[in-house]
PQR file of N, CA, C, O and H, with PARSE charges and radii, in Angstrom:
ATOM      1  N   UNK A   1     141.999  96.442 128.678 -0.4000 1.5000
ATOM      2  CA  UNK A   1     141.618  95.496 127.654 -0.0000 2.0000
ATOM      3  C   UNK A   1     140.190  95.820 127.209  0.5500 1.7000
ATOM      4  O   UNK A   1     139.312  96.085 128.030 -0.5500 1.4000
ATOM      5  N   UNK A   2     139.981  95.792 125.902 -0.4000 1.5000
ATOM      6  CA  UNK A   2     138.423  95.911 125.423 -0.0000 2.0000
ATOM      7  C   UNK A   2     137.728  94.935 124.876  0.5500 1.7000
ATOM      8  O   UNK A   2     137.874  94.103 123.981 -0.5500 1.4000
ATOM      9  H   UNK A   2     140.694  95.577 125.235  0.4000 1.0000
ATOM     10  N   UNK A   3     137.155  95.166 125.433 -0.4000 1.5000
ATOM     11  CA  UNK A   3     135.499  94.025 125.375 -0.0000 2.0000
ATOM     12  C   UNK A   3     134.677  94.153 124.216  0.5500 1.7000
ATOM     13  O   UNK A   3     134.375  95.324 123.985 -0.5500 1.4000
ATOM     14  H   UNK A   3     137.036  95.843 126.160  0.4000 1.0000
ATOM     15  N   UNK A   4     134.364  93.573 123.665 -0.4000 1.5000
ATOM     16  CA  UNK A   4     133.403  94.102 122.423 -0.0000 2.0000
ATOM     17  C   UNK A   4     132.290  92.834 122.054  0.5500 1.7000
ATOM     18  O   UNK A   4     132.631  91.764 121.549 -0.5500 1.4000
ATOM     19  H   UNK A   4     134.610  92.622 123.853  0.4000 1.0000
ATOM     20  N   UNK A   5     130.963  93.187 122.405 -0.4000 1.5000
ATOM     21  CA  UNK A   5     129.945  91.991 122.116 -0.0000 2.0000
ATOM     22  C   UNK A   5     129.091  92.323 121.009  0.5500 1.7000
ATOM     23  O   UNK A   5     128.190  93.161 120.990 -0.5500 1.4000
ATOM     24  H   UNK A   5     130.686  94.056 122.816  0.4000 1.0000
ATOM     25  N   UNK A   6     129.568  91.398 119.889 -0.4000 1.5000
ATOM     26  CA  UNK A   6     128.920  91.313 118.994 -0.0000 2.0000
ATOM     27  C   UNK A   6     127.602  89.951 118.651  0.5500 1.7000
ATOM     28  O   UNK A   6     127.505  89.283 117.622 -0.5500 1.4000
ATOM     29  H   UNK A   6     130.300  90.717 119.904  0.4000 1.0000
ATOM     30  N   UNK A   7     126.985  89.901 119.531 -0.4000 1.5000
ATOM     31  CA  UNK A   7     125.950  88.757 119.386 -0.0000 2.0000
ATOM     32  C   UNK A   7     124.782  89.959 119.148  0.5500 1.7000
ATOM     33  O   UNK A   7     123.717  89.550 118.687 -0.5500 1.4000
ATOM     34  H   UNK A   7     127.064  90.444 120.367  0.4000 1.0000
ATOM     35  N   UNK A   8     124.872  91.123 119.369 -0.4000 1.5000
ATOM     36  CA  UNK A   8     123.900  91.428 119.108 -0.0000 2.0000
ATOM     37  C   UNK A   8     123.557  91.817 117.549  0.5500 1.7000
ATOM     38  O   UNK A   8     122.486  91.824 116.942 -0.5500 1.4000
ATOM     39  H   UNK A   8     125.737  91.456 119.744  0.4000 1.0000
ATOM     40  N   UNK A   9     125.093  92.184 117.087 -0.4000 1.5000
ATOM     41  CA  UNK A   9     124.712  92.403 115.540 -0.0000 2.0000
ATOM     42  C   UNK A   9     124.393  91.211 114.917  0.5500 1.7000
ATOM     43  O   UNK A   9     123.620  91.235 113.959 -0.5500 1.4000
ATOM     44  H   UNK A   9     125.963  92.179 117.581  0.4000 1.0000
ATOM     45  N   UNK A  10     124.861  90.188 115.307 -0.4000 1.5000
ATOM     46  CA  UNK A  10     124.492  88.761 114.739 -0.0000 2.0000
ATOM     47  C   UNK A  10     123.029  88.366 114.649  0.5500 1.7000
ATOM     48  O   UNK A  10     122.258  88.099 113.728 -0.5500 1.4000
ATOM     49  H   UNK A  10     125.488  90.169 116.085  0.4000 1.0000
ATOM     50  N   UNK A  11     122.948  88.440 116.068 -0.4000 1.5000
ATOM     51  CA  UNK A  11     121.172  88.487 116.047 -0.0000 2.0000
ATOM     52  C   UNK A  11     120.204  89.960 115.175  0.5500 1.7000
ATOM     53  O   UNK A  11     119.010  89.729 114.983 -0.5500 1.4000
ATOM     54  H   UNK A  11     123.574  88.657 116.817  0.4000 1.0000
ATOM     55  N   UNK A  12     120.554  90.867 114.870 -0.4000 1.5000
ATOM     56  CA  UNK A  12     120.205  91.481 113.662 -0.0000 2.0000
ATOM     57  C   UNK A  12     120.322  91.492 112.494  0.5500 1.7000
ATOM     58  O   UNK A  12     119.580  92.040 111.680 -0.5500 1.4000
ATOM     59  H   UNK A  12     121.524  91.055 115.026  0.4000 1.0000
ATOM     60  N   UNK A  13     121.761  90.568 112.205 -0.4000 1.5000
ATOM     61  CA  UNK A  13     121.559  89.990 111.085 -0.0000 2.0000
ATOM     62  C   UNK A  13     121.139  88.871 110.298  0.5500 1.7000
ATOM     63  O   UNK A  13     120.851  88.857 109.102 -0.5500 1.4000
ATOM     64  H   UNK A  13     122.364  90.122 112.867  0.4000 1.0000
ATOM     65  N   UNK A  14     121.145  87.701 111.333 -0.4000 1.5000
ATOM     66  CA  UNK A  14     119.875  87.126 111.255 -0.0000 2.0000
ATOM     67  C   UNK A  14     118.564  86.676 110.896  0.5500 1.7000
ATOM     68  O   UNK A  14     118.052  85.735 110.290 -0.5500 1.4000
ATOM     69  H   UNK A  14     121.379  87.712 112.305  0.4000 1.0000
ATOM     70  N   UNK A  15     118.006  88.373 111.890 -0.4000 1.5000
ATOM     71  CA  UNK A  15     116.784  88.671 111.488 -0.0000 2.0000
ATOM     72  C   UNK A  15     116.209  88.670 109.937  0.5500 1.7000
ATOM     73  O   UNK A  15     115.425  88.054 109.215 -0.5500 1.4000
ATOM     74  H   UNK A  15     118.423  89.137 112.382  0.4000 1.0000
ATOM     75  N   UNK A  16     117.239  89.906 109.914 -0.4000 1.5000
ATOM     76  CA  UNK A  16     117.162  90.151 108.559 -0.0000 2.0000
ATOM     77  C   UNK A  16     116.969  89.573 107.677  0.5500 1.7000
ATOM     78  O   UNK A  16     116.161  89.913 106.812 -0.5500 1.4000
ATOM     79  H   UNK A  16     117.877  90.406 110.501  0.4000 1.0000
ATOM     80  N   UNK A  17     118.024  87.983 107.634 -0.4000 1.5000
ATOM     81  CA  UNK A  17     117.773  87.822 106.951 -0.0000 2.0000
ATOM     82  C   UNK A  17     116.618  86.348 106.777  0.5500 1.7000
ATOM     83  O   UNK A  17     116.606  85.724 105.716 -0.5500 1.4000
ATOM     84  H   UNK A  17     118.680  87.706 108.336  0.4000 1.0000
ATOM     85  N   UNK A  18     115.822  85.995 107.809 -0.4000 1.5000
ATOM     86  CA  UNK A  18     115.323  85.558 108.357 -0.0000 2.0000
ATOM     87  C   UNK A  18     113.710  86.175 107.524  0.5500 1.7000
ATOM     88  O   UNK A  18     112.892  85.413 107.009 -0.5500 1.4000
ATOM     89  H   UNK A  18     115.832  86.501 108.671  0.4000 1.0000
ATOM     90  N   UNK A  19     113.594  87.491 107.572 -0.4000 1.5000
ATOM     91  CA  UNK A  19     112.711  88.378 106.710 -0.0000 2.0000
ATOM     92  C   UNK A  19     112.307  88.257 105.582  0.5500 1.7000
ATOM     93  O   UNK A  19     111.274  87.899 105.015 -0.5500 1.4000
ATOM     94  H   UNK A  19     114.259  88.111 107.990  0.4000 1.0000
ATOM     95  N   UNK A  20     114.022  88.878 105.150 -0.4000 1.5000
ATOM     96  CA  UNK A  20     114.083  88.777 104.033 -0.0000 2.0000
ATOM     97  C   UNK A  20     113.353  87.065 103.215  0.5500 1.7000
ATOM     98  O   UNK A  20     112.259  87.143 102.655 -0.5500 1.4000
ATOM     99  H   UNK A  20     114.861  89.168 105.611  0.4000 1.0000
ATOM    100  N   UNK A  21     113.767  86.298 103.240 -0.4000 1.5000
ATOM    101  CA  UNK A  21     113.685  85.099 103.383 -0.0000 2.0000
ATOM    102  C   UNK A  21     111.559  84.752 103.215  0.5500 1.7000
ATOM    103  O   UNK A  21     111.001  84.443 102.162 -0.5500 1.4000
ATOM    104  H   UNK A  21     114.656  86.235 103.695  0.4000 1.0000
ATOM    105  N   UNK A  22     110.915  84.932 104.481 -0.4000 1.5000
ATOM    106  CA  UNK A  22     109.709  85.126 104.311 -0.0000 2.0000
ATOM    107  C   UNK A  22     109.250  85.969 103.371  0.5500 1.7000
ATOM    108  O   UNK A  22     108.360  85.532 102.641 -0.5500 1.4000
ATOM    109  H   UNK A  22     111.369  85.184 105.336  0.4000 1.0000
ATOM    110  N   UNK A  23     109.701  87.264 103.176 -0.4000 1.5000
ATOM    111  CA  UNK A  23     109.070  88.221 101.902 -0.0000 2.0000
ATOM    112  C   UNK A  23     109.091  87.263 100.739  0.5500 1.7000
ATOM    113  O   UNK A  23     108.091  86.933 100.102 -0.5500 1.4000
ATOM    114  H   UNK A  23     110.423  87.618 103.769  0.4000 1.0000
ATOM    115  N   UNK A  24     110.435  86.808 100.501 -0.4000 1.5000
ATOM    116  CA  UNK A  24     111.066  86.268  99.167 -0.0000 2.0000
ATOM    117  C   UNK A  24     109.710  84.997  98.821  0.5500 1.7000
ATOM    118  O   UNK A  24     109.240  84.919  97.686 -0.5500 1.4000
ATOM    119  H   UNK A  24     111.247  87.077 101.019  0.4000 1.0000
ATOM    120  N   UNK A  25     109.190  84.030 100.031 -0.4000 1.5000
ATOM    121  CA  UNK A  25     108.101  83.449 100.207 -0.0000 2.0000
ATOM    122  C   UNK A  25     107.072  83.490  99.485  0.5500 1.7000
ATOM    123  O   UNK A  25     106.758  83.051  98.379 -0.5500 1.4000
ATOM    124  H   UNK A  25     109.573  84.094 100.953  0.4000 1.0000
ATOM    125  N   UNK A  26     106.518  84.178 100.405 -0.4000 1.5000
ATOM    126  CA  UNK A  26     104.967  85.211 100.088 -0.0000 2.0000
ATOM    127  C   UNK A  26     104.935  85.782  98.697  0.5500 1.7000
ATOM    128  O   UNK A  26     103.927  85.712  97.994 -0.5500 1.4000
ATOM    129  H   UNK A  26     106.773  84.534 101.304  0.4000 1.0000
ATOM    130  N   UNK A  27     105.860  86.249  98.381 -0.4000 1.5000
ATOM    131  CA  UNK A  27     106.217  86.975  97.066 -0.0000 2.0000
ATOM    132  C   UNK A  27     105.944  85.573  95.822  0.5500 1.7000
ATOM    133  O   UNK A  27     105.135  85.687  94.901 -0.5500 1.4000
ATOM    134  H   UNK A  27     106.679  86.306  98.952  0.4000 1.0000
ATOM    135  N   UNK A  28     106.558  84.663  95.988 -0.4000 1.5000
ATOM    136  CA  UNK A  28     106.500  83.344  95.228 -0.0000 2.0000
ATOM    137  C   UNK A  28     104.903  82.957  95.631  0.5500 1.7000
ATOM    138  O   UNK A  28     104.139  82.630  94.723 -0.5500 1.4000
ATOM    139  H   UNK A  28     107.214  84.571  96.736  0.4000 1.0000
ATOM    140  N   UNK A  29     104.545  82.995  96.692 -0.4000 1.5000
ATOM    141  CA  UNK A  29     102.899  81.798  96.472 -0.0000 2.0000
ATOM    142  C   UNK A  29     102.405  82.978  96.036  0.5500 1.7000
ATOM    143  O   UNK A  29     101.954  82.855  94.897 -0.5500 1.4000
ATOM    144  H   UNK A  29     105.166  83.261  97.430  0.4000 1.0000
ATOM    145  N   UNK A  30     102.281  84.325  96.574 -0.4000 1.5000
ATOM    146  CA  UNK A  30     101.091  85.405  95.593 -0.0000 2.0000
ATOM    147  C   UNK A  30     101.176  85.032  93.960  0.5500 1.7000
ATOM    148  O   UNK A  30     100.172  84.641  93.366 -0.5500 1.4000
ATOM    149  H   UNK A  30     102.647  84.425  97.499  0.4000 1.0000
ATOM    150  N   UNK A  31     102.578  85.204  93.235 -0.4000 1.5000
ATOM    151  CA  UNK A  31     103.040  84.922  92.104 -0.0000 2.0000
ATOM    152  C   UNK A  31     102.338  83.781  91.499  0.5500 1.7000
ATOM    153  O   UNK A  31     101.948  83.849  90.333 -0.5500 1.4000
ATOM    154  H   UNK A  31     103.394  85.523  93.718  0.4000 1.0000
ATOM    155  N   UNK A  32     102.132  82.616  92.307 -0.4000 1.5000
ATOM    156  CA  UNK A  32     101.606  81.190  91.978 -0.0000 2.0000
ATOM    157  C   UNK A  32     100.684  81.663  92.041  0.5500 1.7000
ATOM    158  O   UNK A  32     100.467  82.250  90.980 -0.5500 1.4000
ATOM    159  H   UNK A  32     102.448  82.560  93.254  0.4000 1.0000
ATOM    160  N   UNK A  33      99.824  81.794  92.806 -0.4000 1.5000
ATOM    161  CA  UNK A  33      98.094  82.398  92.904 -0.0000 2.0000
ATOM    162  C   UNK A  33      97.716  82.691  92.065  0.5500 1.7000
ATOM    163  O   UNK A  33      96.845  82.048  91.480 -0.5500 1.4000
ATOM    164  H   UNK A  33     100.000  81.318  93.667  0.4000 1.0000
ATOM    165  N   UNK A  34      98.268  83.932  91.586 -0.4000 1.5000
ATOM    166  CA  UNK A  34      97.925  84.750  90.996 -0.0000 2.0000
ATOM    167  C   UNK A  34      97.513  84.076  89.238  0.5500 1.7000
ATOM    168  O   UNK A  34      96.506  84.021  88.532 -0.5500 1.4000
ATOM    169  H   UNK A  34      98.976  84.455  92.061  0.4000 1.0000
ATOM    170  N   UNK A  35      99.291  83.564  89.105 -0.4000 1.5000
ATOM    171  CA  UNK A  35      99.203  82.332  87.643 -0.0000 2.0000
ATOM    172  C   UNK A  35      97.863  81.549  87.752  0.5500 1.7000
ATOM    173  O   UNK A  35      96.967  81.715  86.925 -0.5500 1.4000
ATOM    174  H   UNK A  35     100.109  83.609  89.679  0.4000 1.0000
ATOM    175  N   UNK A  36      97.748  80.622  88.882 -0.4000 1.5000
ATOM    176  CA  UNK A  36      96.706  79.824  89.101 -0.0000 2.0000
ATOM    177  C   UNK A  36      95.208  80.221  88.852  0.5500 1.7000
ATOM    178  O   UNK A  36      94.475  79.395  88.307 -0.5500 1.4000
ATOM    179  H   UNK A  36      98.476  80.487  89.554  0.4000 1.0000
ATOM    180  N   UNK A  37      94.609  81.723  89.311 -0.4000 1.5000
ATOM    181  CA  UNK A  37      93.446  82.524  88.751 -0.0000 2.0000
ATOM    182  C   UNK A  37      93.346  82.425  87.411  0.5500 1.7000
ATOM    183  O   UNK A  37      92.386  81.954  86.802 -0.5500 1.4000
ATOM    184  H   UNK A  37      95.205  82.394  89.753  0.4000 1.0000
ATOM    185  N   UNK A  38      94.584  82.981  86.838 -0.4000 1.5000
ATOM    186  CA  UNK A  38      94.272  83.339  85.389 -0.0000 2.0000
ATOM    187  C   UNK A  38      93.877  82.271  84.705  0.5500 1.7000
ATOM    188  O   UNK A  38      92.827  82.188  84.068 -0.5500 1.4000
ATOM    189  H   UNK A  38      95.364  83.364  87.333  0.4000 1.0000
ATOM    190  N   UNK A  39      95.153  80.986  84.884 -0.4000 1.5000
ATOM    191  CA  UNK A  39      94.825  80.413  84.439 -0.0000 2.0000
ATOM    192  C   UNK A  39      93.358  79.787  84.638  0.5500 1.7000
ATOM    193  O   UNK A  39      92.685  79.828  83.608 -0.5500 1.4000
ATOM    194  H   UNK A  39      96.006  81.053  85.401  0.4000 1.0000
ATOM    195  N   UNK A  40      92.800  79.285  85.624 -0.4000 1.5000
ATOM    196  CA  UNK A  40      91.354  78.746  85.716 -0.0000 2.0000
ATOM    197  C   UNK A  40      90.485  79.861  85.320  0.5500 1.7000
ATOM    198  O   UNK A  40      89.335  79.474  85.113 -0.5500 1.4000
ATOM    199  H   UNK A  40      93.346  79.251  86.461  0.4000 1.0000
ATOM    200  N   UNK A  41      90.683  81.269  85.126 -0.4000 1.5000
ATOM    201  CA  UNK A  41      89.267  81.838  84.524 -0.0000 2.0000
ATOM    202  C   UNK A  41      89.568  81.695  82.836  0.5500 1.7000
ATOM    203  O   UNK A  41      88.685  81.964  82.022 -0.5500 1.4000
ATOM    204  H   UNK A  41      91.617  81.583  85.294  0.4000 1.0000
ATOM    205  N   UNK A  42      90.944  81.232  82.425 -0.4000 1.5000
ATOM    206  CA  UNK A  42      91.269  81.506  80.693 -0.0000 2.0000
ATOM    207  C   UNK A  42      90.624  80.001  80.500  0.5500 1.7000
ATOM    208  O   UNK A  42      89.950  79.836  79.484 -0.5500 1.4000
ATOM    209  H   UNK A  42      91.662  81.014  83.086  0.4000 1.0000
ATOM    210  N   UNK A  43      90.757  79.076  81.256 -0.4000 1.5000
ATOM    211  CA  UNK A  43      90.373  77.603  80.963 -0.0000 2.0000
ATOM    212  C   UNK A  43      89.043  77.374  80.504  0.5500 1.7000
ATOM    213  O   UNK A  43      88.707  76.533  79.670 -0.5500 1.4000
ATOM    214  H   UNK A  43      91.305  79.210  82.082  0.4000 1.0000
ATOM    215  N   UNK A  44      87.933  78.603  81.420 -0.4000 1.5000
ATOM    216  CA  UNK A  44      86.534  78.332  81.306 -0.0000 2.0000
ATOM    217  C   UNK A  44      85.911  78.635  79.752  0.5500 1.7000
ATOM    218  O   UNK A  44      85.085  78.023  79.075 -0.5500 1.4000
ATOM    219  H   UNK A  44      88.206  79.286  82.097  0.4000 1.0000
ATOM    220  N   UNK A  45      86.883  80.152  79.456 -0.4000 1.5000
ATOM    221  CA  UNK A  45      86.623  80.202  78.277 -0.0000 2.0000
ATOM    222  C   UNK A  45      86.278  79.319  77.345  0.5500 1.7000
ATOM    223  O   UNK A  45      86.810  78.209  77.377 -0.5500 1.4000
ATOM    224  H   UNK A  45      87.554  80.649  80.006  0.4000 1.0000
ATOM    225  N   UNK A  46      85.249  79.659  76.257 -0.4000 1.5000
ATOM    226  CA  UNK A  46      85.350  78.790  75.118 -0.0000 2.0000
ATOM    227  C   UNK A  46      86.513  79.419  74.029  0.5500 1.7000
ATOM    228  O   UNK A  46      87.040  80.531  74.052 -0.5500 1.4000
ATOM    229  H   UNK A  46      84.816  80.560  76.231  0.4000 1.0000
ATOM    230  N   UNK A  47      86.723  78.238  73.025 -0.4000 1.5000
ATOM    231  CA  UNK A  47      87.655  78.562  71.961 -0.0000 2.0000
ATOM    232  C   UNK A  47      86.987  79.550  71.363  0.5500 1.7000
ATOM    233  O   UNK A  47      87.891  80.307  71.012 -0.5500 1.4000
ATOM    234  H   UNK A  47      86.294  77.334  73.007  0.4000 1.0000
ATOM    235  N   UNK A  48      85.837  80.086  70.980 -0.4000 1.5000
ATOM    236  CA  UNK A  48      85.276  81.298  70.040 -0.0000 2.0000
ATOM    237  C   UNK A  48      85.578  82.546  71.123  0.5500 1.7000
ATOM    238  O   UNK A  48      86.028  83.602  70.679 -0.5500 1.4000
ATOM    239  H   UNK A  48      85.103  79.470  71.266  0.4000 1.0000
ATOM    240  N   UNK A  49      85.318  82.392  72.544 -0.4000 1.5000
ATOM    241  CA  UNK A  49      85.763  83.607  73.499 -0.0000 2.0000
ATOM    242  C   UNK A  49      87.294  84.067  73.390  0.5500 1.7000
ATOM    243  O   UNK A  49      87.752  85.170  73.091 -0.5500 1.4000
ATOM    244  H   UNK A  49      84.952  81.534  72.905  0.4000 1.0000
ATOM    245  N   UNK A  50      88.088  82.599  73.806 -0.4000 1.5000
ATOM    246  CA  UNK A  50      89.795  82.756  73.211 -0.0000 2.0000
ATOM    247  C   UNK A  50      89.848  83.575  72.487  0.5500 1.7000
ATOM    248  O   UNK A  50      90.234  84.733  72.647 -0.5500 1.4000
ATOM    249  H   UNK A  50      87.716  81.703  74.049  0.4000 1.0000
ATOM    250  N   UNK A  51      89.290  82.833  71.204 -0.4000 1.5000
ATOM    251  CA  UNK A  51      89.789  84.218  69.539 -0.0000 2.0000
ATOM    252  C   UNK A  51      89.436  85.124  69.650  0.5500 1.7000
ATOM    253  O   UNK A  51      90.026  86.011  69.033 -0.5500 1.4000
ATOM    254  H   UNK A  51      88.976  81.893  71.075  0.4000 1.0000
ATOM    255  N   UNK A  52      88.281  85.491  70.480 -0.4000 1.5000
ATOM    256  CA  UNK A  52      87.880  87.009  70.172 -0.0000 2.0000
ATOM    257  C   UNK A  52      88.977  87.642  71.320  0.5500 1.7000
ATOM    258  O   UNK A  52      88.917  88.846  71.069 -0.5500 1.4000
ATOM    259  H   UNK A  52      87.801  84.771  70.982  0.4000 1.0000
ATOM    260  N   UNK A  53      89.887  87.490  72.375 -0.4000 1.5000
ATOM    261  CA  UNK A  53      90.461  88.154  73.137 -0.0000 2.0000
ATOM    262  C   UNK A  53      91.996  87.838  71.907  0.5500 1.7000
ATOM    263  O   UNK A  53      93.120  88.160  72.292 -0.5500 1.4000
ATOM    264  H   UNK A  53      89.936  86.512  72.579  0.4000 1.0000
ATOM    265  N   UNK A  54      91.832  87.321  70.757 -0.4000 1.5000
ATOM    266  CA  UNK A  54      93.362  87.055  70.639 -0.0000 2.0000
ATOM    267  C   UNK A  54      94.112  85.997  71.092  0.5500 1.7000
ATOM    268  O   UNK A  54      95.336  86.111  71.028 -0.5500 1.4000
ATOM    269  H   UNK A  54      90.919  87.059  70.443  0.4000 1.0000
ATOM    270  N   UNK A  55      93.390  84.488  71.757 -0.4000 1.5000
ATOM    271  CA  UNK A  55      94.490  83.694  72.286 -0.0000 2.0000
ATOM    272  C   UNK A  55      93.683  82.523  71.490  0.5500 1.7000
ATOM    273  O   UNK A  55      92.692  82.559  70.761 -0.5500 1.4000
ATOM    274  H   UNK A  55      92.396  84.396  71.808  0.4000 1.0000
ATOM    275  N   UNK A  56      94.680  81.279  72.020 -0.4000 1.5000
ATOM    276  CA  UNK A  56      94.105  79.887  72.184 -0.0000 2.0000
ATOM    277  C   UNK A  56      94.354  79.296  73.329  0.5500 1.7000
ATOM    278  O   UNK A  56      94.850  79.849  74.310 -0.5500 1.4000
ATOM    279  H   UNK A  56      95.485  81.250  72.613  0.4000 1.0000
ATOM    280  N   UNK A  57      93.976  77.999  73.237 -0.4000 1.5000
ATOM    281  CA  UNK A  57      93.970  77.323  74.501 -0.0000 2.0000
ATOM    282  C   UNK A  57      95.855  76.744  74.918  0.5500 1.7000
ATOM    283  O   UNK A  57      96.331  76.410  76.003 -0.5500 1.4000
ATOM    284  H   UNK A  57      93.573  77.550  72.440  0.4000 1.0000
ATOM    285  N   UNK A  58      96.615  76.852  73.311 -0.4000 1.5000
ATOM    286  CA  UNK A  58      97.925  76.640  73.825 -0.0000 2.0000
ATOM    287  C   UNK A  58      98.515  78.092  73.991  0.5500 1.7000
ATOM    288  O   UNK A  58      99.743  78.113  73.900 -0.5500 1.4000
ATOM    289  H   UNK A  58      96.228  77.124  72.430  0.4000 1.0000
ATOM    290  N   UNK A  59      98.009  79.114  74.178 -0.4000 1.5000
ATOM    291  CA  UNK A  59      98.454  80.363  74.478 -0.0000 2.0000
ATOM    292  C   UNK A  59      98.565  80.571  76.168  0.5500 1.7000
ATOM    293  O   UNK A  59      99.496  81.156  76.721 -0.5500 1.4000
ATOM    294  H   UNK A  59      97.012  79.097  74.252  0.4000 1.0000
ATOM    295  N   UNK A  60      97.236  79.870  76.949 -0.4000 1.5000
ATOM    296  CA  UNK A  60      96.675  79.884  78.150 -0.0000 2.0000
ATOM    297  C   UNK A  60      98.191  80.255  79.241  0.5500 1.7000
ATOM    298  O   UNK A  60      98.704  81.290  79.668 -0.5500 1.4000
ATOM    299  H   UNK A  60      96.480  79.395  76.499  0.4000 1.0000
ATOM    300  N   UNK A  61      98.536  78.528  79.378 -0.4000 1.5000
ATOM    301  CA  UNK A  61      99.715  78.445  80.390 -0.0000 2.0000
ATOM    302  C   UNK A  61     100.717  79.490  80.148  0.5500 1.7000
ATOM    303  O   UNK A  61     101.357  79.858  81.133 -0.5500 1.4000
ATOM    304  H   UNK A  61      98.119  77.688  79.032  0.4000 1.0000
ATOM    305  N   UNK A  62     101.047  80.204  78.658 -0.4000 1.5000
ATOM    306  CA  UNK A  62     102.007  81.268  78.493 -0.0000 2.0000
ATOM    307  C   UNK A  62     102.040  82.307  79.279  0.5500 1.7000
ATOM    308  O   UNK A  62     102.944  82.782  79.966 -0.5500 1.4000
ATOM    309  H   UNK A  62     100.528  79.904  77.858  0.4000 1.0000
ATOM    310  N   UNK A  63     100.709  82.677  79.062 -0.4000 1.5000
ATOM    311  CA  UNK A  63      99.855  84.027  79.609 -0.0000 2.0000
ATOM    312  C   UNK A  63      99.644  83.936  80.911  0.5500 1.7000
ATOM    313  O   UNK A  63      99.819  84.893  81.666 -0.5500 1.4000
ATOM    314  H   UNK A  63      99.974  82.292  78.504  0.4000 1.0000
ATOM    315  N   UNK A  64      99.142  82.468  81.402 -0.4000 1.5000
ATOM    316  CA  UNK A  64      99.208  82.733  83.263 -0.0000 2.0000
ATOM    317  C   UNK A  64     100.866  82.911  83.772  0.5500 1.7000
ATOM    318  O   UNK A  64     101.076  83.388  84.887 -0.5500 1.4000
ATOM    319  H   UNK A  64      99.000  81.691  80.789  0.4000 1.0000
ATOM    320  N   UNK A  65     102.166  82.447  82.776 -0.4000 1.5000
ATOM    321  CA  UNK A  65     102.932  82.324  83.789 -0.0000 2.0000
ATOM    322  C   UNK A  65     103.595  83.757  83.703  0.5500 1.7000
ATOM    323  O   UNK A  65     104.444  84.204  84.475 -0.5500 1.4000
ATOM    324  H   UNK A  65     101.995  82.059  81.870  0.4000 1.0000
ATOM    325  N   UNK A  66     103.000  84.427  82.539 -0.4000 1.5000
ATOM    326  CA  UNK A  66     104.184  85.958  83.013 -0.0000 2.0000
ATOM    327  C   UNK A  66     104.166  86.291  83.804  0.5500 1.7000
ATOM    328  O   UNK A  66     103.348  85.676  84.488 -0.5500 1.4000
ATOM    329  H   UNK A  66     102.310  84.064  81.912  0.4000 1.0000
ATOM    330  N   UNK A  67     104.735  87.213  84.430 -0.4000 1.5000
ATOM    331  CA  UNK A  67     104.953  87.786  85.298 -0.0000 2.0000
ATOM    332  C   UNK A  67     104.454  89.453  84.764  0.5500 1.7000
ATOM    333  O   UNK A  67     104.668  89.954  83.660 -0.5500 1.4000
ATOM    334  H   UNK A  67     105.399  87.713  83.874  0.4000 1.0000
ATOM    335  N   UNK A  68     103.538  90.245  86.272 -0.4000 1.5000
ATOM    336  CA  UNK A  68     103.155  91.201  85.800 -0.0000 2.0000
ATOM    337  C   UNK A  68     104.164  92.032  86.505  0.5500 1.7000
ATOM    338  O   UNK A  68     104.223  92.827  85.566 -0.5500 1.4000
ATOM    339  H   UNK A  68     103.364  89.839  87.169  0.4000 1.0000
ATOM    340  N   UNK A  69     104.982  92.512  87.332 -0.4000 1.5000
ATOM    341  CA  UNK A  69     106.088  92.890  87.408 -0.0000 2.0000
ATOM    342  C   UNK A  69     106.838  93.401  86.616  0.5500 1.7000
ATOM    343  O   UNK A  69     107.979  93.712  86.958 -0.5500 1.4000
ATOM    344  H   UNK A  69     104.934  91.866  88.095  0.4000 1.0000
TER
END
């Protein structure tokens, strides 16, 4: 008769995806961060600084949320 223990692939898969999971995380608050910078250094701007880069102040939130990816 054969025996076969599979708890160990279980517990590797798991892991995995256990990982995976944290990357997916980290990946989202850097993403937020990152929005969050832009946006507070585009905020300080004045409206005559805005125009000269090309934006306004309802351009701001657009521009922090792309994604540079």
């Amino acid at each position: 008769m054969a025996n076969v223990n599979t708890n160990l692939a279980a517990s590797s898969i798991l892991a995995g995806r256990v990982t995976s999971f944290c990357h997916l995380a980290l990946n989202a608050v850097a993403q937020w961060n990152d929005a969050r910078i832009t946006r507070n250094a585009l905020l300080k701007l004045s409206a005559r600084e805005l125009d000269d880069i090309g934006l306004t102040f309802a351009d701001i939130e657009k521009v922090a949320a792309r994604k540079a990816y």
